[in-house]
Each structure stands twice: as C-alpha cells, then as structure tokens.
N, C-alpha and C positions, 0 to 999 in steps of 0.2 A: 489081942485085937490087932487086924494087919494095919501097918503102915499106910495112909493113903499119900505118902509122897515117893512109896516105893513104887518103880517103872512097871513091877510083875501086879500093883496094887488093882484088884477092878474099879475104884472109884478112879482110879488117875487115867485106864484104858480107856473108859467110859468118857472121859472128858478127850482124852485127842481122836475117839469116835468120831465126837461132837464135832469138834474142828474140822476133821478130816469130811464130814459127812455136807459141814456146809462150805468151804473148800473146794468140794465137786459140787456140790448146787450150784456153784456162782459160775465153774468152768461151761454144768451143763446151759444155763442159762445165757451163756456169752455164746457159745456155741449156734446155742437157739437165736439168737439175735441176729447174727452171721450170715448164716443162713436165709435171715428172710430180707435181708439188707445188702446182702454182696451184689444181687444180679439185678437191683433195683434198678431202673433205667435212667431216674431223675436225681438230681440233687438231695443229698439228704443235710448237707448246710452248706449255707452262701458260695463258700470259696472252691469249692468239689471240681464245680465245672470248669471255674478258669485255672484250676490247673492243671486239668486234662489240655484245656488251652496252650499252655506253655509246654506239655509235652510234645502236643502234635508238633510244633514250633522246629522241639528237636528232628520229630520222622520225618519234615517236611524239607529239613535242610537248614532252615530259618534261624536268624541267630537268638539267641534265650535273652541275650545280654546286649541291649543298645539303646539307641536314643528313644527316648519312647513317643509314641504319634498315637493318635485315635482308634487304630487298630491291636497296639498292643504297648502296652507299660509293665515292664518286669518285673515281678516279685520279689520281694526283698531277702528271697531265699539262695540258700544255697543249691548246686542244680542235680544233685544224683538221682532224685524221685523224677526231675524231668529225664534226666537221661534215660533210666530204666523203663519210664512209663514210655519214653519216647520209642526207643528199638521195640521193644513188643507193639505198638501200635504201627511200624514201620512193619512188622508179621503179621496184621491183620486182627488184633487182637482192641477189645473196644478199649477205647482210656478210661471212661470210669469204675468197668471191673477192674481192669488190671490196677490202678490205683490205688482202688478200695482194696485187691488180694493180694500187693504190695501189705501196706499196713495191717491186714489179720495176719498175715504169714508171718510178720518182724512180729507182733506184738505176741501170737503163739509162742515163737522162736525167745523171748524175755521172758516169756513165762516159764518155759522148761530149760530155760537156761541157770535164771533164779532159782528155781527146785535144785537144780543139781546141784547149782556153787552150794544151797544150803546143806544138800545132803553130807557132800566131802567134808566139811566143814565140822560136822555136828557127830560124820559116820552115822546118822539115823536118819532113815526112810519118811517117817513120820514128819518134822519138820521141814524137808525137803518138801513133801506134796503140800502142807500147808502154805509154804512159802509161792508154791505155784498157784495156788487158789485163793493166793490173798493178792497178786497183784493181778490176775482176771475179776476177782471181785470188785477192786476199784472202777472198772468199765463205767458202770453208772454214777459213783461220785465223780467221774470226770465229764460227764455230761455224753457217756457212749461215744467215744472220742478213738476207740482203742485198734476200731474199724473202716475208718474214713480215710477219704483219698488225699489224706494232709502227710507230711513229715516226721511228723514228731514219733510216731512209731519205728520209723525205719532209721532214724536219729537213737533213741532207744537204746534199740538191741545192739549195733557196735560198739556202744559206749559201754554197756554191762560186759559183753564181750572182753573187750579191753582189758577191762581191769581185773578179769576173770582170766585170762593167758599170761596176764604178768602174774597172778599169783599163783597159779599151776600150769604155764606152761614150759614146757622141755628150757634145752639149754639156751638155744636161740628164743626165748618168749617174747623177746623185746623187738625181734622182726614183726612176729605176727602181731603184737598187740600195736607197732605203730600200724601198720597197713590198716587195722580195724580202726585204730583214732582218727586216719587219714579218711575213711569211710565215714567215718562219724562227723565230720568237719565239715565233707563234702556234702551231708544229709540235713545239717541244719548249724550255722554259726554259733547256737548255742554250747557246741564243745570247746567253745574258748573259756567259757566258764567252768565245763567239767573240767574237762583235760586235764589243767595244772593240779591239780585238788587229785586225780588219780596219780601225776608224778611223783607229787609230794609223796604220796604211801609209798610209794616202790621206792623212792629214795630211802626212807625207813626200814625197808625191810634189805634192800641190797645195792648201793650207790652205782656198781658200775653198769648191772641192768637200768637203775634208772638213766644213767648218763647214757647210754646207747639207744632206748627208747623217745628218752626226749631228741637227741639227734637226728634219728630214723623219720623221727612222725615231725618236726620242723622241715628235713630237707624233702620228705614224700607228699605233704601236705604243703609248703611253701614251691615246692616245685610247680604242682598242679594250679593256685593261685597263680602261678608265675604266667602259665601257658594259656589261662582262661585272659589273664590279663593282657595279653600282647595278640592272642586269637580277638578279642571284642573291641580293640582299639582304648581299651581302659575302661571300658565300662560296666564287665563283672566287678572290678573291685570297686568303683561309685556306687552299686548296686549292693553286693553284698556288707560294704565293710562304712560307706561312707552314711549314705542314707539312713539307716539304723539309728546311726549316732543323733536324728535329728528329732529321733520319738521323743516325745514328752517323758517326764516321769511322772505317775500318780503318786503325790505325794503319800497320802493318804495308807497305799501299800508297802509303803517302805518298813512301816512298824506294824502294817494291819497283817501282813501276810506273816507275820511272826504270830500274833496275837487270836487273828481268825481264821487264816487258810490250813494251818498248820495243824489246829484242835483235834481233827479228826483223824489224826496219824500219831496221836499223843500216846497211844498203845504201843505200836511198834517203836517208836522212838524211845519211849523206857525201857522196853527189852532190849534195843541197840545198845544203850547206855549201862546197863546192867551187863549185857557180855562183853562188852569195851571191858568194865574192871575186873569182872572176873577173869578173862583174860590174861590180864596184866599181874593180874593176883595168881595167876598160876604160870609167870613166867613167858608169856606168848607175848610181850607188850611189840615188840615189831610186828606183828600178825594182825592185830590189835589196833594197829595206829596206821597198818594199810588198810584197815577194813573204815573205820574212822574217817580216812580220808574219803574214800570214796562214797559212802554217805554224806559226807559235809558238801562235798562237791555236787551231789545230787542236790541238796536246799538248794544252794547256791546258785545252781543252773537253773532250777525251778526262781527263786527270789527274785533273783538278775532279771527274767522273764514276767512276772506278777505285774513287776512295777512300772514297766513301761509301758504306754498308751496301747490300748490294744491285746491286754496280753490277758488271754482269756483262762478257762478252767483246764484244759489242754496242756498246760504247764506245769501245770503240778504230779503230771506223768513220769519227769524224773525224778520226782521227789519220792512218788509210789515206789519206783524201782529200787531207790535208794532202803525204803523202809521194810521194804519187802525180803530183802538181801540180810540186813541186819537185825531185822526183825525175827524173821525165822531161826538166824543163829541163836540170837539169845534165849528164843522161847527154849531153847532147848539145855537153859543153864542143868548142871549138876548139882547146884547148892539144894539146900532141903527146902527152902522156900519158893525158889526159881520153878521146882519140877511142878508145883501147883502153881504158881504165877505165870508162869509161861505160856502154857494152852489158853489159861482162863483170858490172857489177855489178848492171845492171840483170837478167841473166842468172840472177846468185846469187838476187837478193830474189824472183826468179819460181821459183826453184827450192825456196828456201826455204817460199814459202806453198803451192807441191804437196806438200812432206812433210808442213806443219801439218793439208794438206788428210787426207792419207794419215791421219797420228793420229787422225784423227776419225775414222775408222771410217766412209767412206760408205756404206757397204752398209748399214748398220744406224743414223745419225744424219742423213743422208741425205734417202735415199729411203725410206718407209715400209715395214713390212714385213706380210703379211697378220695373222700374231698381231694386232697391231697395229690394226688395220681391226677385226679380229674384236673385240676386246676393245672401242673403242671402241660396237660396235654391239650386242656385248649392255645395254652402257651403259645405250644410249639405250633399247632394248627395255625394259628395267627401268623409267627413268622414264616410258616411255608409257604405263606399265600403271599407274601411280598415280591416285586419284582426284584429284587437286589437286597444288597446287603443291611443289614438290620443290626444296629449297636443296641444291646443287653445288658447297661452296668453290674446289674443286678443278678444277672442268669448269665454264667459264664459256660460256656460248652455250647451251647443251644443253636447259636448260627452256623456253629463249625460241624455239628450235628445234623443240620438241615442244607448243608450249601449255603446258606447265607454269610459264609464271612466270620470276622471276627469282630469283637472290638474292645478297648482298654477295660477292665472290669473297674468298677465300684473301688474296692479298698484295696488297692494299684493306686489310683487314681486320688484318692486320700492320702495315701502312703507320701506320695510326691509332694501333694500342698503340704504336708508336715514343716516344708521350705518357707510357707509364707510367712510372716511375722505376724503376730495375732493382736486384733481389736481388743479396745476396754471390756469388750461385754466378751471375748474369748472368742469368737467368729474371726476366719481368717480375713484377714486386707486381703480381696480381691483387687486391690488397686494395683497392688504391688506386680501382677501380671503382665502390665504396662508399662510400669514405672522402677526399671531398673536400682535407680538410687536406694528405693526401700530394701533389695535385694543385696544390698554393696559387702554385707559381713561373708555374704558366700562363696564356696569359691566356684570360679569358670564355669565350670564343666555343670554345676549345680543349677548356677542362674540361667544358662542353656537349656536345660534337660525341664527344668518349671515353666519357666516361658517360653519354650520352643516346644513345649508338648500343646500350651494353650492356644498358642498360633496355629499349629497346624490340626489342632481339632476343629478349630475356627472354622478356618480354609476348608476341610474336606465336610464341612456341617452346611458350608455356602454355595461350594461344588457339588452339595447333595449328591456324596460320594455313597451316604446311607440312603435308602427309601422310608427308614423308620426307626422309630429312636423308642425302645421302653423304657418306660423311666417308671417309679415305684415310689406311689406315693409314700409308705415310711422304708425311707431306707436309702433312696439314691434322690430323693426331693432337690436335692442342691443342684442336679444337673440341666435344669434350664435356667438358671441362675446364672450358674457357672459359665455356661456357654453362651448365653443370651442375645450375642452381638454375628452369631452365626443360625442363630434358629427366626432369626426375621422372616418371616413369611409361610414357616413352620406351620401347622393346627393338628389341635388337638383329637384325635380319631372320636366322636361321639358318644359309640357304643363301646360298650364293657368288654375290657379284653375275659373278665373271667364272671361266670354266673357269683361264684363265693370268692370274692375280692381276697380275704384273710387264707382262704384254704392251701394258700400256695407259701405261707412264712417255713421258712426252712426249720424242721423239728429240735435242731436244738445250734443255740451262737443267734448271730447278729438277726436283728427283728427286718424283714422284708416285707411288705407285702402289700395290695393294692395296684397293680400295677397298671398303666394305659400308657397308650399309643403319640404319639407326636409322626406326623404324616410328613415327607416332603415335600415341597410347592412340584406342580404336576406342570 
C-alpha cells in the first residue's frame, strides 16, 4: 500500500492540486475584482478621494504638510503615495486611477514577491504559488482593501522586500534593504513597528550586516525626516510623528485582537510555528529566528494599528503578509506528519478567507452597483451647478474634480479634534476651541493648529468663501455643530441632493450617507 505522506503519493498530489487550484481561484477572482474597480470614476470608500486631494497638493506645488485651514488638513500620513500619485498627475494622469494602480501593482508585487521568498526557501514550486494565493486570497477578509487608493499596500511590499534582501541579498544587502525600509517609512509610519522586529532577525543571522543596515536606514530615513522637517516649517513631523500619539487606544483591542482578529490566520500561524522548530531542530535556528522575527513584527505592526482609534480591517494586511511568508514555509515541513498537515492546512486558511470573503457580501461591497454610480453622479451634478467653491467633508476629490475647490475632509478634521479633551458622556469639549486653558497640557504648535484651524474655518464659512457646504447626514452630522458660529444665516437646500439618499454609502469602511446641501446667504 503506497505511502500517502510520500511527495510521489497521489493522495498527497491530489491535496496540493487542491491548494494550488484554489490559490489561483482567489488570484483569478482578485484579478476579476481589479479590473472592474481600477477605472471606476467614484469613490469606492470614504478616504479615496481626499487623498487624491493631497496628491494634487503635491502636482500643484502646494505644501502636503502645514497649518491646516478649511481648505485642507493633512493626513496623518506619511507622504510617498502623495508624492507618486502627485508627479503622475503633474503628467496628466487621473489621481484616483493612478492611486488605486499604485496599490494593485504593490500588492501584486507582495504577492510574487511572497511566492518567491517561499519558493527559495522550501526549493519547491508548489508552496511558493500557494503562498502567492493565500495572501491574494485574504483580499476579501480584509474588506477588498488590497486595491484602494490608501497606503497600506504600497507600505507592504517594501517592508517584505526588506527583509527579503537582508536574507538573500548579495554582499552589500544591507544598502539595498535600508533604501527599501527608508521606502517603507516614507509609505506609512507603521514601519517603526516592523522595522526594529526585522533588525532584530538580521542581527541573528549576521551582527555586522545588521549593524550597517540599521545605520543605513536611521541616517537615509532620519535624513529625509530631517529635510521634510525644516522644508514645512515643522510641520511634517506635528503631522506625522506628533498627532498620532494623540489617537485614543481601544481598549477592548489590546487583548481582542489577539483573541479575535487573529482566529482566522490560526492556520498559517501553526505552520509558522511548526517550521520555526523544525528548523531549529535541523540546525538553521539563525535562519529560524530571522524569519520569526519578521513574522512577529508583522503582528506587531498589525496590533500597534488594531488598537488605536480608527484602525480598521486594513491592518491586518501586514499580519496576512507575515502569515503568508511563514506559512508557506512551513506547509512545506519534511516531517511525515507536516507533508499531510501542511497542504491540509494550508487548504483550511484558503478556505477560511473564501467564507470571510462570502460575509462580505461581494455583490454589493465588492463590485459597485449602479444606485451607486447613480448617486455618486447626481453628486457631482449638484456641485457643478454651484457658483464657487463647495466644501465636501464627506466626498474628497469631488470639488477638485469639478473646479470647485477643495476643502478639509471628514476624518482630517476628526484626526485634529482627537486634541480636544473629552466630555463625561465621551463627546469632545467643543468649548475648549475657545477656551485656551482647557487646551494648556498641549504643546504650542498643537493648541495653534486646533484652534487656528477653527478660527479660520469660521472666518472663511462668514466670508462665504464656500457657495455650499455638503454635509451627510450619517457620517459628517457634527459639521454644523461644529461650525455653528459661522453658518448663521446659512439654509438648508430644500430638495434632495440624491433620489436614493443611502445609495451613495461607500461599499465598504466608514458608514456615509444621506447627504444635503447648506446654501450661502445670497
């Protein structure tokens, strides 16, 4: 009777068929997605538009990083997605394609980057393409995230990169792998949490590459801070390094995202853990204990992310990358248990992220649906008909798309109150906008930047600098609240900006939708 743990066995081909067959289901299916989402012309969630916003900033000249006013509040990101998006739209090229093929192109790029490291790694084909199909398959447990005009993609693939050059590249790896950290840094602040966690492994595997890499990517990465910092008057690093610090933490996530975000990666996680000791049991423990690291650090940068206010299913993208990298290695143990536990498992966590996929509802979070199209285009039809500029919290791109201008988006605008100090019932003190003293734990530049944004949204809401204000009843509700002392004389447009009020909620992140009109006094 043959072996079915033997490689030449047909029950054991038959099962990495299995893997490999659904593997490319998930690529053709991401694929499929891609394509009917890349040349989409509208938002497919909340933040798409305003940060095409921020790139035009770049092609316009405009600084990314300053005091923010009612026309624009900076993201608390770091700027290489505006940079790139910026010079391509400086060539004529639209911002939310190139955005959105900014992020398939990184997140393609992680996925046969992933297959390779697995391949070298294992010397077998077979675990290599699974490992590429298992982290395109996460697409939909991340809520189709993997295509959008956000960061976290392009954040990603340097970071894999990285720790992929320190462990097979040439003599100098330690140039090229800082340059890609310095990339990865500049893509999203999140690499202060890989970073050290991929050091750590190289230190392991050979101290004085590690020592020259961490040097490399401190002095090429603390340079470029340096330059952004003395270029904006100080206000890339308020922006990037100070604000952040000011997010809440969800309590709740600190032990939940161990408990429940993580459940669903419990597959590859045991095969990471399983070729960690075999490994080490076959004498590779520095091999072992680089690879270790750079998984740990992936949680990490995912965790770090989870817990703070804001921090959505988008984060747990490096944690896919992480499980995907050592997942693949280990399905592909030698032991006589591993050679069936491997596939089978890898089998399960492919099956698993098609039911996450299933939950989402692709028909309708997906792929857009005409309501959808519709709604966004009476939108615009509305703003075009304005005589002047028209603030959008809620629809970022939309005025800079029609000639109307810009203005501060939605959760920009959020980001900043994170400064206020909060009511019994959790509502921020709006008083404190006023009232300096309740501001006094901040520093300078802080209590400026909150109350000098509120001021001068005031002022330009009084100089009916805007012709018209969309505000959305779920979603940006707080902005005639907020600004209340500037919309006196204001009213409310009568008629429905949209026949299907809901048709216009962004398919998948933050709930928007219902939006009307607030007119200028005439």
């Amino acid at each position: 009777m043959p072996d079915p743990t033997d490689r030449r066995s047909p029950a054991l081909r038959i099962l990495w068929a299995a893997v490999l067959g659904a593997g490319g289901l998930a690529a053709v299916l991401f694929l499929f997605g891609v394509s009917q989402r890349l040349l989409y012309p509208h938002e497919l969630e909340w933040m798409e538009g305003a940060m095409v916003d921020h790139a035009s900033r770049v092609a316009n000249g405009l600084p990314l990083y300053c005091a923010p006013g009612p026309e624009h509040v900076p993201f608390l990101y770091a700027p290489l997605l505006f940079w790139i998006g910026g010079v391509a739209m400086e060539l004529g090229c639209d911002g939310l394609f190139v955005l959105r093929f900014i992020a398939t192109a990184m997140s393609i790029g992680s996925a046969m980057l992933i297959g390779h490291w697995v391949r070298r790694e294992t010397g077998r084909l077979a675990p290599g393409l699974a490992a590429t199909g298992l982290f395109l398959a996460g697409h939909g447990w991340l809520a189709w995230w993997l295509d959008l005009a956000r960061n976290d993609s392009l954040f990603v693939f340097p970071s894999v990169a990285c720790a992929y050059v320190l462990r097979y590249g040439g003599s100098r790896r330690w140039l090229g792998a800082a340059a890609l950290a310095t990339a990865a840094f500049l893509a999203k602040q999140t690499a202060l949490s890989w970073l050290p966690a991929i050091a750590v492994g190289a230190f392991c595997v050979d101290w004085r590459t590690a020592l020259r890499f961490c040097g490399a990517t401190l002095l090429g990465a603390g340079a470029v801070a340096f330059v952004m910092h003395i270029a904006s008057d100080g206000w890339s690093t308020f922006w990037i390094f100070e604000m952040p610090r000011h997010h809440g933490v969800v309590t709740a996530r600190i032990a939940g995202f161990w408990t429940d975000d993580l459940r669903i990666l419990l597959p590859t996680i045991a095969l990471g853990l399983s070729g960690f000791v075999a490994a080490c049991r076959a004498g590779r423990a520095r091999q072992a204990l680089f690879l270790a690291a750079f998984g740990s650090g992936a949680l990490l940068a995912s965790w770090m992310s989870a817990m703070h206010v804001g921090g959505y299913d988008n984060v747990m993208m490096y944690a896919l990358a992480g499980a995907a990298v050592l997942g693949g290695i280990g399905a592909a143990g030698r032991g006589r248990v591993m050679r069936i536990a491997g596939p089978t498992l890898l089998l399960v966590q492919l099956a698993l992220f098609g039911n996450a996929a299933v939950a989402r509802d692709p028909l309708h979070t997906l792929l857009p649906e005409p309501a959808h199209r519709r709604a966004h285009e009476e939108l615009r039809a509305f703003v075009q008909s304005q005589p002047g500029p028209v603030w959008a919290p809620g629809h970022g791109g939309l005025g800079l798309a029609l000639g109307r201008g810009t203005g501060a988006h939605g959760q920009a605008i959020f980001d900043l109150l994170q400064l206020l100090p909060r009511l019994p019932s959790g509502e921020f003190d709006l008083t404190a906008l006023v009232d300096r003293t309740k501001l006094a734990h901040l520093s300078p530049r802080a209590q400026d930047a909150v109350t000098g944004f509120y001021e001068r949204s005031v002022a330009a809401l009084r100089e009916r600098r805007f012709t018209a204000i969309v505000v959305d009843e779920v979603g940006t509700q707080l902005f005639p609240v907020l600004f209340a002392p500037g919309l006196e004389g204001w009213t409310r447009r009568a008629e429905p900006l949209l026949r299907e009020p809901g048709a216009i909620r962004p398919l998948v992140g933050f709930d928007l939708r219902s939006p009307y009109a607030l007119l200028a006094p005439r």
